[in-house]
C-alpha positions in Angstrom: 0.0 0.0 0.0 3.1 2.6 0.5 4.4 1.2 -2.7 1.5 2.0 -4.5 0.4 5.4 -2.6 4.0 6.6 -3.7 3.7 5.7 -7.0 0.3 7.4 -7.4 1.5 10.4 -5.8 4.9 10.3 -8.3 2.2 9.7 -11.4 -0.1 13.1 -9.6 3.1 14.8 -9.3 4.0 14.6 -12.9 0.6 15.2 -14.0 0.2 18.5 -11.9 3.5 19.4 -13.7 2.5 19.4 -16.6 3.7 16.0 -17.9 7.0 14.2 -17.6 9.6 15.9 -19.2 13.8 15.1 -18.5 16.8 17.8 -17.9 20.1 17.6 -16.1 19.2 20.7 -14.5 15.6 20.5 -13.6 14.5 22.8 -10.6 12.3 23.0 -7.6 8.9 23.6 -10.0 10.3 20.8 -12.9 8.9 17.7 -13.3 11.5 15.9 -12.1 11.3 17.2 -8.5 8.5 14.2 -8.1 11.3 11.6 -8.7 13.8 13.6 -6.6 11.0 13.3 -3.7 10.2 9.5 -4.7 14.1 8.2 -4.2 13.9 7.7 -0.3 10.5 5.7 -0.6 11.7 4.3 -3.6 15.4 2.8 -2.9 14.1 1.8 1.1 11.5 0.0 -0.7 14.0 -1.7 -3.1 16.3 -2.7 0.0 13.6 -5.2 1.4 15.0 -8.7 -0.3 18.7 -7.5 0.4 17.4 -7.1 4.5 15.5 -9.6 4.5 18.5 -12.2 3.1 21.2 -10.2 5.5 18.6 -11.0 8.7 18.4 -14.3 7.6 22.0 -14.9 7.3 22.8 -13.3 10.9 20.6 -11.3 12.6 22.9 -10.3 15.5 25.6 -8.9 12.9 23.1 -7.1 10.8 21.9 -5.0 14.0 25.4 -4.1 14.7 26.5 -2.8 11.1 23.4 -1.1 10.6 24.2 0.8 14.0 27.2 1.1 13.4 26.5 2.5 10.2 24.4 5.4 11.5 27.3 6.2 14.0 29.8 6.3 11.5 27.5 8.7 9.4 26.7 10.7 12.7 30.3 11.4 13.5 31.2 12.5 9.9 28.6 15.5 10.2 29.1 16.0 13.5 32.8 16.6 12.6 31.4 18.4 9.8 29.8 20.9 12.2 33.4 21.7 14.2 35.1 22.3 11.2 32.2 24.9 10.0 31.6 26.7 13.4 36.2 26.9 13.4 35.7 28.2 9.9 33.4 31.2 10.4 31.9 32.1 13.7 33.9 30.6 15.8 33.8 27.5 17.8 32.9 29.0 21.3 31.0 32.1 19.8 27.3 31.8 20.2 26.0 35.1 20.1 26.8 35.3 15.6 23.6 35.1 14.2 25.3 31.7 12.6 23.1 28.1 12.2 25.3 24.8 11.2 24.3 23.4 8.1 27.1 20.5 7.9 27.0 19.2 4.8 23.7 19.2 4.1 23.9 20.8 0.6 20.0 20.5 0.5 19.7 23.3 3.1 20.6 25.4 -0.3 16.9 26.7 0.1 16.7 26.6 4.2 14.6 23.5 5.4 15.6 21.3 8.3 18.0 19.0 6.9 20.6 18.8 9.6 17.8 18.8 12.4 15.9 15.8 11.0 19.4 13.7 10.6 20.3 14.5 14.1 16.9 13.9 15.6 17.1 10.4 13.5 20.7 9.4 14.9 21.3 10.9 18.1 19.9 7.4 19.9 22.7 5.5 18.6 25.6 7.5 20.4 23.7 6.0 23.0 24.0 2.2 21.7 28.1 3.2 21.3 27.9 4.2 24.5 26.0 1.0 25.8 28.2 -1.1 23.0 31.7 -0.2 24.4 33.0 -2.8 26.7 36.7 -1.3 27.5 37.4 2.6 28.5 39.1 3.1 25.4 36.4 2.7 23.0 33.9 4.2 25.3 36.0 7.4 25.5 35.5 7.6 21.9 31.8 7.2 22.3 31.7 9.6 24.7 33.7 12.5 22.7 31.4 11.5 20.0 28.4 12.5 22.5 29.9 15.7 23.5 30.6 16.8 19.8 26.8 15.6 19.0 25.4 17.7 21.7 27.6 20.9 20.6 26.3 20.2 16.6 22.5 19.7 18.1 22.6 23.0 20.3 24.2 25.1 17.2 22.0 24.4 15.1 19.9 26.8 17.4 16.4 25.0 16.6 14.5 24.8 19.2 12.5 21.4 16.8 15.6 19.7 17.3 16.2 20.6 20.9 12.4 19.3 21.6 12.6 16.1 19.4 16.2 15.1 20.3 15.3 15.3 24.6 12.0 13.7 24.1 14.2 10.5 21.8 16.9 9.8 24.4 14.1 10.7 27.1 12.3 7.8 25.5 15.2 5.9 25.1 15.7 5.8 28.6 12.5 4.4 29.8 12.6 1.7 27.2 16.0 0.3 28.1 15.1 0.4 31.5 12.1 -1.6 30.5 14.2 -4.2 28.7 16.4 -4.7 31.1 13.8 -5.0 34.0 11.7 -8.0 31.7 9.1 -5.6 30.9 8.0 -5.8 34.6 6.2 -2.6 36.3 7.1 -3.8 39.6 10.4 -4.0 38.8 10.6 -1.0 36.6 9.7 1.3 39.4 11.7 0.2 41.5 14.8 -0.3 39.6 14.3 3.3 38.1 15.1 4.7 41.7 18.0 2.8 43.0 21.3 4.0 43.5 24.4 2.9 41.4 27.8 2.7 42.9 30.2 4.7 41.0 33.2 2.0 42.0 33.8 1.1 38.4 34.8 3.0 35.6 31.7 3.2 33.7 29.8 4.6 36.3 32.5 7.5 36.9 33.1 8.1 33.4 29.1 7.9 32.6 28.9 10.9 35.6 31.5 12.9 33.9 29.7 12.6 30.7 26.7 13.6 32.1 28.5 16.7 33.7 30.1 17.7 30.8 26.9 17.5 28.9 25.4 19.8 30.9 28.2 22.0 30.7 28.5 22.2 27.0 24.4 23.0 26.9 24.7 26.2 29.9 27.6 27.3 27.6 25.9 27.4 24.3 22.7 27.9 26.4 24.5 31.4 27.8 24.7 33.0 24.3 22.7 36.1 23.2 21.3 34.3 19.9 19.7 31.5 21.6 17.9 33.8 24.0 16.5 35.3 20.9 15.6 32.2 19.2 13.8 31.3 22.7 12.3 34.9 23.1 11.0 34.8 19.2 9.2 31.3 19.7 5.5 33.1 20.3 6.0 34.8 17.0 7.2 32.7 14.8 4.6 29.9 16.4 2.1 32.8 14.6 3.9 33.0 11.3 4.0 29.1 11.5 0.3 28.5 11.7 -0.1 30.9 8.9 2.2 29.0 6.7 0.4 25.7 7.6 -3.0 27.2 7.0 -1.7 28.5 3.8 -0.5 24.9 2.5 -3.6 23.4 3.6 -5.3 25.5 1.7 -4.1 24.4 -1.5 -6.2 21.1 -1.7 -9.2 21.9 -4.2 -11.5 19.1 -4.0 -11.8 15.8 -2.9 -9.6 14.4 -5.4 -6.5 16.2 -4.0 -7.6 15.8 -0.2 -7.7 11.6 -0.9 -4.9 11.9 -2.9 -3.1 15.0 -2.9 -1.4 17.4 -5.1 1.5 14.7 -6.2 4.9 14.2 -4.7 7.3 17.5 -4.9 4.5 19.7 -5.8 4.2 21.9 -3.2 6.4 24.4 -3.7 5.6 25.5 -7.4 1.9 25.3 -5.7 2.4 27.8 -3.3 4.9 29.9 -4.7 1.6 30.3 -7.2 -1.2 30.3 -5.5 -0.5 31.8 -1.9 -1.0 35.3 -1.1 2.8 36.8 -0.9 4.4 33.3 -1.2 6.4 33.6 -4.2 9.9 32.5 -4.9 12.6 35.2 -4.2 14.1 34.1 -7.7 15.0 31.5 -10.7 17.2 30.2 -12.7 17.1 28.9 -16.0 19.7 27.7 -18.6 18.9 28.1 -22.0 20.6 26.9 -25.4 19.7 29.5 -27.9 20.2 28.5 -32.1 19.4 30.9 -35.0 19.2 29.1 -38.2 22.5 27.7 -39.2 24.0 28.7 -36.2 26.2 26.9 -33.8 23.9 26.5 -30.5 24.6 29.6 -27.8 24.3 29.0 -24.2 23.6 31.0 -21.5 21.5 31.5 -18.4 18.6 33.8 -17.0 18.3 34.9 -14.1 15.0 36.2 -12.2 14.6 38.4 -9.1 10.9 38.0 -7.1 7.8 38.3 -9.6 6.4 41.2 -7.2 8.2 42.0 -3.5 10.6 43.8 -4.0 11.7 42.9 -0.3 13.1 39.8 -1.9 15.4 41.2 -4.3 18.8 39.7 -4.0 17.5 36.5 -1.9 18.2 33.9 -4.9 21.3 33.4 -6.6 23.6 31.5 -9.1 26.6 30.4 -6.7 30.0 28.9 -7.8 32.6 27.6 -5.1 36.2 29.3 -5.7 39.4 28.6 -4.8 40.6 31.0 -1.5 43.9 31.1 -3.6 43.3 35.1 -4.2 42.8 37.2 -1.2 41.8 40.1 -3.6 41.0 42.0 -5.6 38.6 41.2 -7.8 37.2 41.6 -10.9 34.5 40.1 -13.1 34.1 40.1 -16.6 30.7 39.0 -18.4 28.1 39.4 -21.2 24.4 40.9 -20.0 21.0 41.0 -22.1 18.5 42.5 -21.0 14.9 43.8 -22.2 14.2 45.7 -19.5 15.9 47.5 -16.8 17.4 45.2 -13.8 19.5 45.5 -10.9 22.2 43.1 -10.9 24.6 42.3 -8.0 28.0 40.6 -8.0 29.2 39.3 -5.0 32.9 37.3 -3.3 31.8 36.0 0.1 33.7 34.1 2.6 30.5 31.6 2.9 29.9 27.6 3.5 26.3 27.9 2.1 23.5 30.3 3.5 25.6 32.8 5.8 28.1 35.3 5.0 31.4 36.0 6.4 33.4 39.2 4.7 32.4 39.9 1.2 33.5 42.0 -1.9 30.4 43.1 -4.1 29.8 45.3 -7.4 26.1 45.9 -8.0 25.5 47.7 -11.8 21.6 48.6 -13.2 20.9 47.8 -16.5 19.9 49.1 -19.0 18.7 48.0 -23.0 21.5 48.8 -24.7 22.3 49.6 -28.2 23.8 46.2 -28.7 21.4 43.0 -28.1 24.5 41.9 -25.5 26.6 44.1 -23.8 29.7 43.4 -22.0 30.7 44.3 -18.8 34.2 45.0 -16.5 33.2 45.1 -12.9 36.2 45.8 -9.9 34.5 44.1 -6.8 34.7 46.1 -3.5 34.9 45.4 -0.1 37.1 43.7 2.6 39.9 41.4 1.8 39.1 38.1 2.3 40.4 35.8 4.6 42.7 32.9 3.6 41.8 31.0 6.7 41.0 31.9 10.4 43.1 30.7 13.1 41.3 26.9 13.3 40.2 26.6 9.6 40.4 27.4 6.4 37.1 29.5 5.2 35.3 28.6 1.8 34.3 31.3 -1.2 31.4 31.8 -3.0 30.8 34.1 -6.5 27.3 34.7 -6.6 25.0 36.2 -8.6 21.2 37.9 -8.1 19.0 40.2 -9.2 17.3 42.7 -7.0 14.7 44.2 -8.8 10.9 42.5 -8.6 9.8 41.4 -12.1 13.7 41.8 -13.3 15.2 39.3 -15.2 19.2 39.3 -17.0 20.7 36.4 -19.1 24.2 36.0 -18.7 26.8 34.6 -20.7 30.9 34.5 -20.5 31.4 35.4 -16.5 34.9 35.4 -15.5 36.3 36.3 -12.2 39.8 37.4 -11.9 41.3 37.1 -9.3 44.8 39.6 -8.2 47.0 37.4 -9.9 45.1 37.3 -13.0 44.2 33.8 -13.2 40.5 32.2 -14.3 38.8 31.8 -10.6 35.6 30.3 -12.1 35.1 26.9 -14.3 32.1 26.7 -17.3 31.8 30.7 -17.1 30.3 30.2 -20.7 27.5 27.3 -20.0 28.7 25.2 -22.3 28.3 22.6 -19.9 25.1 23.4 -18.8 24.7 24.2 -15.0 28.0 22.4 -14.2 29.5 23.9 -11.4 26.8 26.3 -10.5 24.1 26.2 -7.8 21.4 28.2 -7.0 21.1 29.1 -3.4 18.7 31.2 -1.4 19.2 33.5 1.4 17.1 34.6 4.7 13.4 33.6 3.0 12.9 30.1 2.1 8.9 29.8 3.1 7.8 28.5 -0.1 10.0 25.7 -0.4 8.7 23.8 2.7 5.8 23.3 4.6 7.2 22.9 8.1 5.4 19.7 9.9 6.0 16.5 8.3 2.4 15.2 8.5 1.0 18.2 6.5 3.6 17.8 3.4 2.6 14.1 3.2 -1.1 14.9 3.2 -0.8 18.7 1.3 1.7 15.8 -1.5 0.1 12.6 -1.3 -3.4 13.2 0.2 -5.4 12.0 3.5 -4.4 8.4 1.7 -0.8 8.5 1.7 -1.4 10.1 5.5 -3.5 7.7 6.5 -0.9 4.8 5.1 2.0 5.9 6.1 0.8 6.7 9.6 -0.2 3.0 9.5 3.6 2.0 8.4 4.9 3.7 11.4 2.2 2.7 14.4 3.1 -1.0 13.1 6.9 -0.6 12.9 7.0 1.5 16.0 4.4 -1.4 17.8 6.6 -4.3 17.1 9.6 -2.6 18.6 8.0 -2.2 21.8 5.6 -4.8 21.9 5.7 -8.7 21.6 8.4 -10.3 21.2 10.3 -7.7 19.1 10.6 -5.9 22.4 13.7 -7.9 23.4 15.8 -7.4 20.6 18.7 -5.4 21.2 18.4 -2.7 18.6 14.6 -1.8 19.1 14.5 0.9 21.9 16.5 2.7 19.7 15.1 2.2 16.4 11.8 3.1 18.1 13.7 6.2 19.8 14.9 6.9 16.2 11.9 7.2 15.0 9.4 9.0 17.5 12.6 11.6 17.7 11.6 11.9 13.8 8.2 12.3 14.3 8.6 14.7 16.9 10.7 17.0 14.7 8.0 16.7 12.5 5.3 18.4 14.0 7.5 21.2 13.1 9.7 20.6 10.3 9.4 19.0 6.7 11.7 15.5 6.1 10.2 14.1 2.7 11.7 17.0 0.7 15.2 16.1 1.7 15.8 12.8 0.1 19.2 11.2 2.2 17.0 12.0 5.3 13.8 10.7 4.2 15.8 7.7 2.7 17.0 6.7 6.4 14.1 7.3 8.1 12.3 4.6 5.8 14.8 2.4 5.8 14.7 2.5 10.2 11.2 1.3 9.6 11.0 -0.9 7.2 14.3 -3.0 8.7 12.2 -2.7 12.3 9.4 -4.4 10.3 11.8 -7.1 9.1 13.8 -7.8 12.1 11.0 -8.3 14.1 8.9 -10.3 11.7 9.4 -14.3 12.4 9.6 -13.2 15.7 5.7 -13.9 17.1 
């Protein structure tokens, strides 16, 4: 039934698109965005017979590389987030108005990425924890915990704080339950007793929990989680509003069964809700007179009507930090009717800025169809590197007129030694090398709460279905006889920590995320199905 509902949805989605169509570079509003959304049901689903023979074969070993899996994938971003916060604000600075983003390249357009993979994992530093039978390995465990916590309290979202406390929260009652035979007697009072700290464990597992606490009051302390804190009331306001809005987009009882179709939301509202456009686009075009060799290039848009949004959405290119400055860019602009175009050199991982050099030009029909431009870029001189890592560049470009649009062709940035800074500056390859990336306004991209993307993308069917998928998987961990397997207090931790994060954040438009969150619950269906 999830097979199918998915499929539908995919089928809706390229229906509401206006049909299947292919291209490397398809977009948020393309086609192809349905197939981007349908990958994480999609490859979970096609993962079953390769479980199912890998349970089979040993059971025991399959529960350990799976967790081990996730905790290899855990410490990789949450090494990810050190080296980001040593890069730009600072490792011990939280008052920058700075959230980690890791390596979550999907967070190009804002969403919640990096929350919903830490709210999926954070269970399993637990199992290292409980896995590590000599100090040595449990010290790594335990760094691992410490680094966790600091990437979970930058991120400075208050969905993440909520959903990863209420997992290992949960996680705590259910190993106490396991290990007191599902007994209430013994549950309560085994939850109270005293543990002598004589061996290591127990002193090291105090000094965790100290140090934990520590690391949260210091992070805590800063000025820019006070204002997250302080701004919850109003953006709980802004959030209803948004949800409302999404709702609102069913027409019928077609789309309420069934929905709008997968990745279809945010072309829908960026079109149909009041003041909910896109802050941009881009689009690559191959142009071809007759006998002509093809000429590439690409347009881009600023906001359709807010001009509040000018500037928001741009084409970005990675560049080396070889040149500290200056710069200058070089490129061919059409236009056919007046636009504001900036130019901008930022020290930047992906949405926040660090220094910047910038060169912003309005223009103008010209008496040539294209007219070429030299442009010296102003600003501060960019940093190699700060003292604990070495920052990354991005060239962008954006328009910041609403209703402007320029197509650009031939963009070189020079850097002070005169050398090429950026690769495919002529399109000839397409988008290669370039991303778009927004800034500070990303509301039409996602709908916030997990529960109301499924239904708003796959109807009060795929809700309904899904919500089935995950009562079952999350029953079987925690009741029967799939109750005593190792791994299931922290699947099932693992996925209410998911859920929880989604009464306030999307997870099925970030594919990798999605993909894992499947995959928990269909292997807790399979390794707890010849169980009964």
């Amino acid at each position: 039934m999830l097979a199918a509902s998915g499929l539908l949805a995919l089928l809706r989605g390229f229906a509401d698109a206006g049909g299947f169509s292919f291209g490397w570079f398809a977009g948020y509003t393309d086609p192809l965005n349905s197939l981007r959304i349908f990958k994480s049901l999609g490859f979970a689903l096609l993962l079953i017979p390769l479980l199912q023979q890998e349970l089979a074969r040993a059971r025991v070993l399959a529960d350990q590389r799976l967790a081990t899996g996730v905790v290899l994938g855990l410490t990789v971003v949450a090494l990810a987030v050190v080296w980001e916060r040593a890069a730009f604000p600072g490792l011990f600075d939280f008052s920058e108005h700075y959230r980690t983003v890791a390596l979550f390249w999907e967070m190009h357009v804002g969403g919640a990425a990096i929350d919903a993979y830490l709210a999926l994992t954070s269970p399993f530093v637990v199992w290292a924890l409980v896995a590590a039978r000599r100090p040595l390995p449990w010290a790594g465990a335990a760094a691992l915990a410490l680094v966790v916590a600091y990437a979970c309290s930058t991120t400075f979202s208050r969905g993440v704080y909520f959903a990863v406390a209420g997992s290992l929260v949960l996680l705590g009652l259910l190993l106490r339950a396991q290990r007191s035979g599902f007994e209430l007697r013994v549950f309560l009072t085994s939850a109270w007793r005293r543990h002598g700290l004589g061996s290591w464990r127990g002193r090291a597992g105090l000094l965790l929990v100290l140090a934990l606490a520590v690391e949260v009051l210091a992070v805590g302390g800063g000025s820019f989680m006070s204002q997250r804190l302080n701004s919850t009331d109003r953006d709980l306001t802004g959030r209803l509003a948004h949800w409302r809005h999404g709702v609102g987009l069913l027409e019928g009882p077609a789309q309420w069964w069934l929905g709008k179709g997968l990745g279809r939301l945010p072309a829908n509202y960026a079109e149909h809700v009041p003041n909910g456009e896109f802050s941009g686009s881009i689009k690559w075009h191959e142009e071809r007179g007759p006998g002509e060799r093809p000429h590439d290039f690409v347009t881009i848009s600023g906001p359709a009507t807010r001009p509040d949004l000018g500037g928001l959405y741009a084409l970005t290119q990675r560049v080396s930090a070889a040149s500290s400055g200056p710069h200058w860019v070089r490129l061919n602009v059409r236009v056919t009717h007046e636009a504001d175009l900036y130019l901008e050199l930022c020290e930047r991982h992906l949405l926040f800025d660090g220094r910047c050099q910038a060169a912003y030009i309005r223009v103008s029909p010209g008496a040539t169809e294209w007219q070429a431009l030299t442009l010296p870029l102003q600003g501060s001189t960019l940093t190699a590197k700060t003292r604990n890592a070495s920052r990354l560049r991005l060239f962008s470009l954006s328009v910041g007129n609403a209703g402007g649009a320029v197509d650009v062709d031939n963009v070189h940035l020079i850097g002070s030694l005169g050398k090429e800074l950026l690769e495919n500056g002529s399109f000839t390859q397409g988008m290669a090398h370039w991303f778009p990336a927004a800034q500070a306004y990303f509301l039409p991209w996602h709908l916030d709460n997990l529960f109301l993307e499924v239904l708003v993308e796959r109807g009060l069917a795929g809700l309904l279905i899904l919500a089935a998928l995950l009562v079952y998987a999350v029953g079987r961990l925690t009741t029967g006889r799939g109750r005593l397997l190792p791994l299931s207090p922290y699947l099932a931790a693992s996925l209410c920590g998911a859920l929880l994060l989604g009464a306030v954040s999307s997870l099925m438009d970030v594919p990798r995320v999605a993909f894992l969150f499947f995959l928990m619950a269909i292997y807790a269906i399979q390794a707890t199905q010849d169980l009964e």
